[in-house]
C-alpha positions as CSV (number, residue, x, y, z in Angstrom):
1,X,-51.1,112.9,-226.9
2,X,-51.8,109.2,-226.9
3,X,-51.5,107.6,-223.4
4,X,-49.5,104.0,-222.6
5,X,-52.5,101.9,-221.9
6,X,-51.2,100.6,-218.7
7,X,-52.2,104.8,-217.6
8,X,-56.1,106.3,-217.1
9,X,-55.9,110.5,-217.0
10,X,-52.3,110.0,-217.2
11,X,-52.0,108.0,-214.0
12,X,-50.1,104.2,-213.8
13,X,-52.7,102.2,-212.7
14,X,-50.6,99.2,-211.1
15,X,-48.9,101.8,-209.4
16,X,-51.5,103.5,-208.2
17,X,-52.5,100.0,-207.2
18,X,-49.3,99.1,-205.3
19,X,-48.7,102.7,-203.6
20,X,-52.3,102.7,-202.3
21,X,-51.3,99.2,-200.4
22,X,-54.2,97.6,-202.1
23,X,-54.4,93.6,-201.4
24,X,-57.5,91.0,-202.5
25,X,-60.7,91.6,-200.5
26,X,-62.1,88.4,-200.8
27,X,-60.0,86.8,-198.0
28,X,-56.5,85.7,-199.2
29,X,-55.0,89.2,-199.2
30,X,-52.1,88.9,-201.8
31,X,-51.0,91.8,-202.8
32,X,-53.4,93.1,-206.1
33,X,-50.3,94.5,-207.8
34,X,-48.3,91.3,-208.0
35,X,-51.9,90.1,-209.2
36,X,-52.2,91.6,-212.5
37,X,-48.7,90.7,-213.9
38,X,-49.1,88.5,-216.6
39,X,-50.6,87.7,-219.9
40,X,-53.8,88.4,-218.9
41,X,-56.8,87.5,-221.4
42,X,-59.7,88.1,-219.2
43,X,-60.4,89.8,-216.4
44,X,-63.0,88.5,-214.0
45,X,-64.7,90.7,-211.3
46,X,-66.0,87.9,-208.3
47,X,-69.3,89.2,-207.1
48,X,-70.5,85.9,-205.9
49,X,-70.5,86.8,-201.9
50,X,-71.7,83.1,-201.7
51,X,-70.9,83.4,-197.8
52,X,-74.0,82.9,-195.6
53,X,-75.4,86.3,-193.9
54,X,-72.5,87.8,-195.6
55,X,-73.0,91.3,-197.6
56,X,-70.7,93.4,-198.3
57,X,-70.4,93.0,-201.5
58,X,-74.1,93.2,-202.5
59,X,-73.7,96.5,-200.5
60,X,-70.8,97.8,-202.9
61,X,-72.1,96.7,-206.5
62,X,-75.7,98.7,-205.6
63,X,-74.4,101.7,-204.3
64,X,-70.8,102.0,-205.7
65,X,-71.5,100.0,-209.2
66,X,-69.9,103.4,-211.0
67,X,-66.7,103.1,-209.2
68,X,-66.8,99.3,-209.5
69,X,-67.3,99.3,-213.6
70,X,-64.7,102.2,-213.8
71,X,-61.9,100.8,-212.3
72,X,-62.7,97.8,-213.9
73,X,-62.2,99.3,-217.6
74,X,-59.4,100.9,-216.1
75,X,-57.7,97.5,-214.8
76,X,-58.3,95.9,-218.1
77,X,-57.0,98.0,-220.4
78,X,-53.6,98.3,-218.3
79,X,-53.2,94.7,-218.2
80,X,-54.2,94.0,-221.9
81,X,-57.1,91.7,-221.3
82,X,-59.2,91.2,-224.1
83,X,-62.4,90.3,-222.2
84,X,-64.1,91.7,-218.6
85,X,-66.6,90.1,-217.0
86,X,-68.5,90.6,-213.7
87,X,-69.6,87.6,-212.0
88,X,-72.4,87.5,-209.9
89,X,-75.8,85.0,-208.7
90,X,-78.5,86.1,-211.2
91,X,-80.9,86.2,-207.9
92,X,-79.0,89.7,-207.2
93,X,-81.3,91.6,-208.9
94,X,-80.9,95.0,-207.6
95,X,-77.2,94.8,-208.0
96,X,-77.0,93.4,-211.7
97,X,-79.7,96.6,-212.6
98,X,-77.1,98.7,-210.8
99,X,-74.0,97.3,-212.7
100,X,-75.9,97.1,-215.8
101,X,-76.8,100.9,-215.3
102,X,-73.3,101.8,-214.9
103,X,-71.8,99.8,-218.1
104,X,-74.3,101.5,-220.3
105,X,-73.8,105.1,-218.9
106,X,-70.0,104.7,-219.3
107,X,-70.1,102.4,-222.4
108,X,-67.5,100.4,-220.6
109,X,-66.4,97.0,-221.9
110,X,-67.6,94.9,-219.7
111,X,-70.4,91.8,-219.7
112,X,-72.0,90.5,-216.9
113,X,-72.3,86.6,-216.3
114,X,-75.1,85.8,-214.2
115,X,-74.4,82.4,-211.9
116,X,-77.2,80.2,-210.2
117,X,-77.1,80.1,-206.3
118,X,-74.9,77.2,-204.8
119,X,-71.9,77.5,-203.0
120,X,-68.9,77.7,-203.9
121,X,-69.9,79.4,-206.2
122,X,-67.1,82.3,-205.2
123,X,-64.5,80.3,-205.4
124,X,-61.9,81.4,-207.9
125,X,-61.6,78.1,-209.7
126,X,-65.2,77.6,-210.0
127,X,-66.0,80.8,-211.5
128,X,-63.2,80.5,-214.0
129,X,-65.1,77.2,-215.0
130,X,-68.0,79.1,-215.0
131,X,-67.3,81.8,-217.2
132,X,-65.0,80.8,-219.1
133,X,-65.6,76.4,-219.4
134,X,-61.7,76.6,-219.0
135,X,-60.8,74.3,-216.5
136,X,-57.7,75.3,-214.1
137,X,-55.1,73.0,-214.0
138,X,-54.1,70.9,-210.6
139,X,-52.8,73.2,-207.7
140,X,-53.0,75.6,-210.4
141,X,-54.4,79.5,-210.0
142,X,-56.4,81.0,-212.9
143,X,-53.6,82.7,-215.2
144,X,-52.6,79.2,-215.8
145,X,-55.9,79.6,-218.2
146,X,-55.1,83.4,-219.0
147,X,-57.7,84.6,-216.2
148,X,-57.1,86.8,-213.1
149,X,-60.4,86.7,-210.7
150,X,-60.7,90.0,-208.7
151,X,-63.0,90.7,-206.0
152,X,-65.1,93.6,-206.5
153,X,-64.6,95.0,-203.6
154,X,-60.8,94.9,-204.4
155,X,-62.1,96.7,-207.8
156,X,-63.2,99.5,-205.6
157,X,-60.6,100.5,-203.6
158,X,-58.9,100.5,-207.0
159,X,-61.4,103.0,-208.0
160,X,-60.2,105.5,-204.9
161,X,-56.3,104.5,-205.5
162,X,-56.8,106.1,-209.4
163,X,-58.2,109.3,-207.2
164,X,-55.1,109.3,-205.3
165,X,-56.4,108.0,-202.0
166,X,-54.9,104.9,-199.9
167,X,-56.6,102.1,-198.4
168,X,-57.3,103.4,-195.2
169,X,-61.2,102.1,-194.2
170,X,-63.1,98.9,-195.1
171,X,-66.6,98.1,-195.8
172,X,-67.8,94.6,-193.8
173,X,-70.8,93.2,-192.3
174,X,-71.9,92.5,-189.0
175,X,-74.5,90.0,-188.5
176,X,-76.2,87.1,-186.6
177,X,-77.1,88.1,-182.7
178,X,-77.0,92.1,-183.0
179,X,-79.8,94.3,-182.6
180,X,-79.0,95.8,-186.1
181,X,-77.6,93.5,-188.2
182,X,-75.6,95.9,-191.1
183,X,-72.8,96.9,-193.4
184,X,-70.1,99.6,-191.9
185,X,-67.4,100.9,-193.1
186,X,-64.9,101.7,-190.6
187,X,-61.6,102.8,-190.2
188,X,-58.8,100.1,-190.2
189,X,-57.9,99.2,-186.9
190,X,-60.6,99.9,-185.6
191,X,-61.5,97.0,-182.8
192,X,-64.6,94.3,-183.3
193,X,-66.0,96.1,-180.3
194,X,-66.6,99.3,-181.5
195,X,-68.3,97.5,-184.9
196,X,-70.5,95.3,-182.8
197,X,-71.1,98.8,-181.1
198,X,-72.5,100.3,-184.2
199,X,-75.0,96.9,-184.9
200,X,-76.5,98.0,-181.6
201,X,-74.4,97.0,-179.1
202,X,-72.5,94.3,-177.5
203,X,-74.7,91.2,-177.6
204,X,-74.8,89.7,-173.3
205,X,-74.0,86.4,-172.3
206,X,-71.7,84.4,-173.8
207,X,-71.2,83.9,-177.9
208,X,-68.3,82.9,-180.3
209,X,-67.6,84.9,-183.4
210,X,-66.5,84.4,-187.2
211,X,-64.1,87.4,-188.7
212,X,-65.2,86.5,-192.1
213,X,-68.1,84.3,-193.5
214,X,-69.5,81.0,-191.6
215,X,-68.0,78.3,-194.2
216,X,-64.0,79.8,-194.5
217,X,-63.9,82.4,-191.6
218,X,-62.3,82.7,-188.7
219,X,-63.8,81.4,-185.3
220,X,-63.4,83.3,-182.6
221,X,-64.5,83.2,-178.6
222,X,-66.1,85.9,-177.0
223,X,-62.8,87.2,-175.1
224,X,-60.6,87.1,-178.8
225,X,-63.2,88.7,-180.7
226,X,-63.0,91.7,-178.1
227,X,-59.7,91.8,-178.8
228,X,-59.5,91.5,-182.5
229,X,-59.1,94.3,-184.7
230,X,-60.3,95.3,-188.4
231,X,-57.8,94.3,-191.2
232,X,-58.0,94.9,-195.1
233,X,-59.4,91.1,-195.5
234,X,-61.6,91.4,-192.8
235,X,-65.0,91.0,-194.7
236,X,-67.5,90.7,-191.9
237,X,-68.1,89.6,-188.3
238,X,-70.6,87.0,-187.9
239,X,-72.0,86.9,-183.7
240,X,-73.2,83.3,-183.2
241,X,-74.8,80.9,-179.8
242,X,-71.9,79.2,-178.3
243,X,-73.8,75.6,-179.0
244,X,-74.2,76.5,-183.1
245,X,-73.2,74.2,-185.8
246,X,-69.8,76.1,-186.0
247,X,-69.0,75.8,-182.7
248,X,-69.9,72.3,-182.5
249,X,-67.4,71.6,-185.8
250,X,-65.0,72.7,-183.7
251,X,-65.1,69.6,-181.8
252,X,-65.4,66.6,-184.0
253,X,-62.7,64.4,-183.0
254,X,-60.4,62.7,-185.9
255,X,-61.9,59.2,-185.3
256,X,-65.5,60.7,-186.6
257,X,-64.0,62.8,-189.4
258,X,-62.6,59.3,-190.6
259,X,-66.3,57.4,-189.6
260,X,-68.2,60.1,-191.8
261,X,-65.5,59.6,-194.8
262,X,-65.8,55.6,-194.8
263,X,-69.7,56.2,-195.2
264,X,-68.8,57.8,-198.7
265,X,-67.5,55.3,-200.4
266,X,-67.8,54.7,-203.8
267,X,-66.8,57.6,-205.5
268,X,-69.4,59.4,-207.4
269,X,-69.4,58.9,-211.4
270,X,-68.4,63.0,-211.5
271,X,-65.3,62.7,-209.9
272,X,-64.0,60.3,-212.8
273,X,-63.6,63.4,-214.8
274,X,-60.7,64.2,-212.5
275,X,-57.2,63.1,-212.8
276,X,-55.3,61.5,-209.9
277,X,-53.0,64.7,-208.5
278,X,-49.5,62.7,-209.1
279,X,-50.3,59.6,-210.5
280,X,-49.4,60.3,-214.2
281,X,-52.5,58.0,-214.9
282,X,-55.4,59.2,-217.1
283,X,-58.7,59.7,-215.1
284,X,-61.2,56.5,-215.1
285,X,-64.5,56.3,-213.8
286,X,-65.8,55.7,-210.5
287,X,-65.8,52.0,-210.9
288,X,-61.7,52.8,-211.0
289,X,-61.4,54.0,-207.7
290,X,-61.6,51.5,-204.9
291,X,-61.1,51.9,-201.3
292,X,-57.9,50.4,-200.2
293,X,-58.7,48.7,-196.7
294,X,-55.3,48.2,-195.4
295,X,-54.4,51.7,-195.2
296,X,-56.7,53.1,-193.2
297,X,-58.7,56.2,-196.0
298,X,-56.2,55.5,-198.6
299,X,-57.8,54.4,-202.6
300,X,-55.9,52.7,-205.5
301,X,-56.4,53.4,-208.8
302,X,-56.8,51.0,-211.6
303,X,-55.7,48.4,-209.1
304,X,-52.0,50.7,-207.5
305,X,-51.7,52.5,-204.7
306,X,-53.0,56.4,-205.2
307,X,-49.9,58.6,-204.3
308,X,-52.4,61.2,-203.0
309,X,-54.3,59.5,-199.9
310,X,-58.0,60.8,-200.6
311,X,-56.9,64.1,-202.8
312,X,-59.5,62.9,-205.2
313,X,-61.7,63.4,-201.8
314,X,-60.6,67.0,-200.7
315,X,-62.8,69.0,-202.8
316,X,-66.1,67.1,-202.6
317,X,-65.7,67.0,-198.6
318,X,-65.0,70.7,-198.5
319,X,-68.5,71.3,-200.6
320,X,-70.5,68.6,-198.2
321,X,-68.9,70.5,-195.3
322,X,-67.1,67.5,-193.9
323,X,-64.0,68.3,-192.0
324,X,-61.9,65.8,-193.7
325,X,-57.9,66.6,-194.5
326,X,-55.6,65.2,-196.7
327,X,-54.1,61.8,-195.9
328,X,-56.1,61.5,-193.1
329,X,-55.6,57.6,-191.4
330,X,-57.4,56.2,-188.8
331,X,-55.6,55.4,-185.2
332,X,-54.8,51.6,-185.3
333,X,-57.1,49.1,-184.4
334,X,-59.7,52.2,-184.7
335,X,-60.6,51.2,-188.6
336,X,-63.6,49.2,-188.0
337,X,-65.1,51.1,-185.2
């Protein structure tokens, strides 16, 4: 008897998705079933991990690559996508001769597109660009291009949910001032604590924490990260000196976030490719941009008042790692400081 293809060994696989309580592992957490509805051309498996001292997934694509690629096959043939890709930095070698080990032993569908090493290089939006040279629309996601971008180690637990088993445990690192820096997999629930237990104890004195990776995570002190617990999108827990670069972001006042974006200007030539987020105007080149003095970090464009103060700017701050928000304005009579 033929099978619907949305079923693998006579099992629903969004089902078994959504019953199994599975949600996206690479830090948003919404919900994997709600996910994959859609008309879905390709299917893109994020291997990335371009988080510093982050390794989780490394961890999963060498020693789970079967389950990985499996579900994978499985998850594109119930959603109809034509094309599967795995994404990952080509300087993972062990893990692309893992993957590429488990695609040819199960003669699965799937290609592997190896990315160079810069960050963001996770991002979603990037690696849609990436693979596919489709470019997401503004405050778009990537279906708007026929792409859904899982995580793999989303693609994993799907791999347990077609065995019948519920998300109950999660793999994450624990790194920075440990004795044994490493990759657990612990119950959920289970308290920071008893991880940092398990990387060879509590570090002394004091320390701030990151649930997550150094560039998006969480920061934590010493007393909250005792107190914190394991979640499904917790993907590591980074131990770090109180004085680090982290912790020092964490008190830049607004006055020098607005100092370091007035040292930008102009905009760079790329950034011309990109079209103002509500103006209705065509993109121009750098020379279009100018930076509007009167209104503290606002621009015009092709000489009228940009309805987006420093959109244009967000995503070029967030890849120099400059704390800089949208519409940010300097206090008056602070401008010139």
């Amino acid at each position: 008897m033929n099978r619907p293809a949305s079923e693998k060994n006579g099992v629903d696989v969004i089902a078994a998705i959504q019953r199994a309580g599975i949600v996206g592992c690479g830090g948003a957490g919404f919900p994997t079933h709600a996910k994959l509805k859609g008309d879905i051309h390709h299917l893109i498996l994020n291997g990335a991990e371009c988080e510093p001292l982050l390794r989780t997934d490394r961890y999963l694509m060498i020693h789970h690559a079967a389950q990985i690629v499996s579900a994978a096959t499985a998850v594109k043939q119930a959603v109809g996508a034509q094309q599967c890709t795995i994404a990952l930095k080509g300087s993972y070698q062990e893990e692309i001769a893992s993957l590429e080990r488990a695609i040819r032993e199960q003669d699965a569908p799937i290609s592997i597109h190896k990315m160079k090493s810069f960050y963001p290089a996770g991002d979603e939006q990037v690696i849609v660009a990436e693979v596919t040279q489709q470019v997401i629309p503004p405050a778009g996601i990537p279906l708007d291009v026929g792409c859904v971008v899982s995580n793999v180690g989303t693609m994993y637990n799907i791999a347990l949910a077609l065995e019948g088993k519920n998300v109950t445990h999660k793999y994450l690192t624990v790194s920075g001032m440990v004795k044994k820096p490493t990759v657990i997999c612990v119950p959920l629930g289970t308290s920071f604590a008893q991880c940092l237990e398990l990387a060879g104890g509590i570090p002394e004195g004091d320390w701030m924490a990151i649930a997550g990776g150094p560039m998006m995570g969480r920061r934590l002190t010493r007393d909250q990260a005792l107190e914190a617990s394991v979640i499904k999108t917790t993907s590591g827990i980074l131990i770090l000196p109180i004085d680090s670069l982290p912790a020092r972001k964490e008190q830049i006042t607004l006055l020098h976030m607005y100092q370091r974006a007035r040292s930008s200007y102009p905009v760079p030539p790329v950034y011309g490719f990109m079209s103002p987020a509500s103006s209705g105007t065509s993109a121009g080149t750098a020379s279009d941009y100018a930076p509007d003095g009167d209104a503290g970090i606002g621009w015009k464009h092709n000489g009228q008042p940009h309805p987006e103060k420093c959109g244009i700017m967000l995503r070029m701050w967030h890849l120099r790692n400059v704390c800089l928000s949208d519409a940010v304005t300097a206090p008056a009579g602070q401008r010139d400081a």
